[in-house]
N, C-alpha and C positions, 0 to 999 in steps of 0.2 A: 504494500500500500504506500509507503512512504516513498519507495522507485516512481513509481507511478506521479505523485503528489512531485517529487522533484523533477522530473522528465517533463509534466505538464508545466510548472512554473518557470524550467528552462527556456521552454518551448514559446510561452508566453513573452518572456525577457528576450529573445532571440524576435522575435516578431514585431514587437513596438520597438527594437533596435533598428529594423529596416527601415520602416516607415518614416521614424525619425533620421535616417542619413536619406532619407528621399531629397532630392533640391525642391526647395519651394520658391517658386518663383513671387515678390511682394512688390509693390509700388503704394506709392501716394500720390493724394489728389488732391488738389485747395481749392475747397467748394467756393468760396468764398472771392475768390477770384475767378472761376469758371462764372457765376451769377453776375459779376460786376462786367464782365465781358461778352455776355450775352446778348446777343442783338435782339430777342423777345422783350429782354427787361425793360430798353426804352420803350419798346410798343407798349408794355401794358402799364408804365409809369404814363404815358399821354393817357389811356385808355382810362385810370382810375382818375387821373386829371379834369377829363372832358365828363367823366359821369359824377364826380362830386364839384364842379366850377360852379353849377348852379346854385348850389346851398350854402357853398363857399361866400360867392358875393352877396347872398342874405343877411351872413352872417358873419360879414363884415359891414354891412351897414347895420345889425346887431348891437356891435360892439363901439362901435363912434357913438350910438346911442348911451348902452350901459357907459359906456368910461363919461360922457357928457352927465348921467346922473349921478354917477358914483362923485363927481368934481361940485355937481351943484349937493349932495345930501353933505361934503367935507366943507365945502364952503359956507352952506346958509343952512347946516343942518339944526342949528338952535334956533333959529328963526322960521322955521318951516311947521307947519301944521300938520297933526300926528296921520292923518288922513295921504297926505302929500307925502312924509317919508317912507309911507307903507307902500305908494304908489311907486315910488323908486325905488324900492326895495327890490320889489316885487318884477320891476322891470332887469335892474341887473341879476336877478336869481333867473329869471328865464331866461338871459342871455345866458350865464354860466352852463345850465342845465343843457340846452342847446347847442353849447358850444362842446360841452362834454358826449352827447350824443353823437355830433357829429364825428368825434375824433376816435369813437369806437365802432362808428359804421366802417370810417376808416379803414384804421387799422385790420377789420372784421374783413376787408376786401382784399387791402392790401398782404394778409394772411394767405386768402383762400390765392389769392395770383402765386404767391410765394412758392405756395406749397405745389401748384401745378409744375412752377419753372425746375423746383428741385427737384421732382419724378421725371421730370425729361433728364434732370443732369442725373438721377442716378441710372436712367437708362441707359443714356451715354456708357457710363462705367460701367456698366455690364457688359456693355456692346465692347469696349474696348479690352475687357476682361476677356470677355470669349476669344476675340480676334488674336491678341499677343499672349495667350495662354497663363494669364495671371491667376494665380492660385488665390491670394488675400489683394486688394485695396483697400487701403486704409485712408482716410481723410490726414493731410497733414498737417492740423490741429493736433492730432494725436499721436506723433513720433515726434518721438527728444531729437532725434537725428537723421538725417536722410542723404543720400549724395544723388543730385543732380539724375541722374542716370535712371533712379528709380523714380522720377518725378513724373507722371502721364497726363499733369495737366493739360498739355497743350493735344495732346492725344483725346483727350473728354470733351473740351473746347470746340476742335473741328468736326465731332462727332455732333453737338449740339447745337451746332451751324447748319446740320445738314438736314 
């Protein structure tokens, strides 16, 4: 029994010895710079532009409004009747409130575009993965160190061009 138990354990030891002297082939990728060099990214930067510019310029004539009562409630707020301060209250809190809605519709867009752009680029990297027989890509955010060589950014880049 104990032959057996040592002959398997060998055999075990002798097996994940292989796999490990296998060569792995590894690269890096900098998402980060693939996104900023995306020719998608100005389109849908115009894209979110031209669908929120309408509520944009509301609410910036919003805001000349609130900041005008915010300066008359600092200025003549002792002198202003409790009616009247409620009334400018009440107007820069719906500007606030508004202005907060809007920079969460925002962002809420500017997300879901985001996250379209990065599923094309991790496309990419697979695409590029498959084609030069890469075993791991790793983001290079995440290695202490890398030489040049194993760098496929620009390899993900022209894959995302096309």
């Amino acid at each position: 029994m104990k032959k057996i138990i040592s002959v398997m354990g060998l055999s075990v030891a002798l097996l994940f010895t292989c796999v490990a002297n296998a060569e792995t082939k590894i690269a890096i990728v900098d998402v980060v710079s693939v996104l900023q060099q995306m020719p998608q990214r100005e389109a849908v930067s115009k894209t979110l532009d031209s669908e929120f510019e309408a509520r944009a310029k509301v609410l910036q004539e919003e805001e000349k409004k609130a900041n005008d009562a915010a300066q008359k409630l600092q200025k003549d707020g002792m002198t202003l009747s409790a009616s009247e301060k409620t009334k400018l209250t009440n107007l820069i809190k719906a500007f606030e409130d508004k202005a907060k809605a809007f920079s969460v519709d925002y962002r809420k867009r500017e997300n879901e575009e985001a996250s379209k752009l990065l599923t094309k680029i991790q496309d990419a990297v697979v695409k590029v993965a498959e084609q030069e027989k890469y075993d791991l890509i790793l983001k290079a955010e995440a290695a202490f160190y890398a030489v040049d060589a194993v760098d496929v950014t620009s390899k993900v880049l022209e894959q995302v061009k096309k």
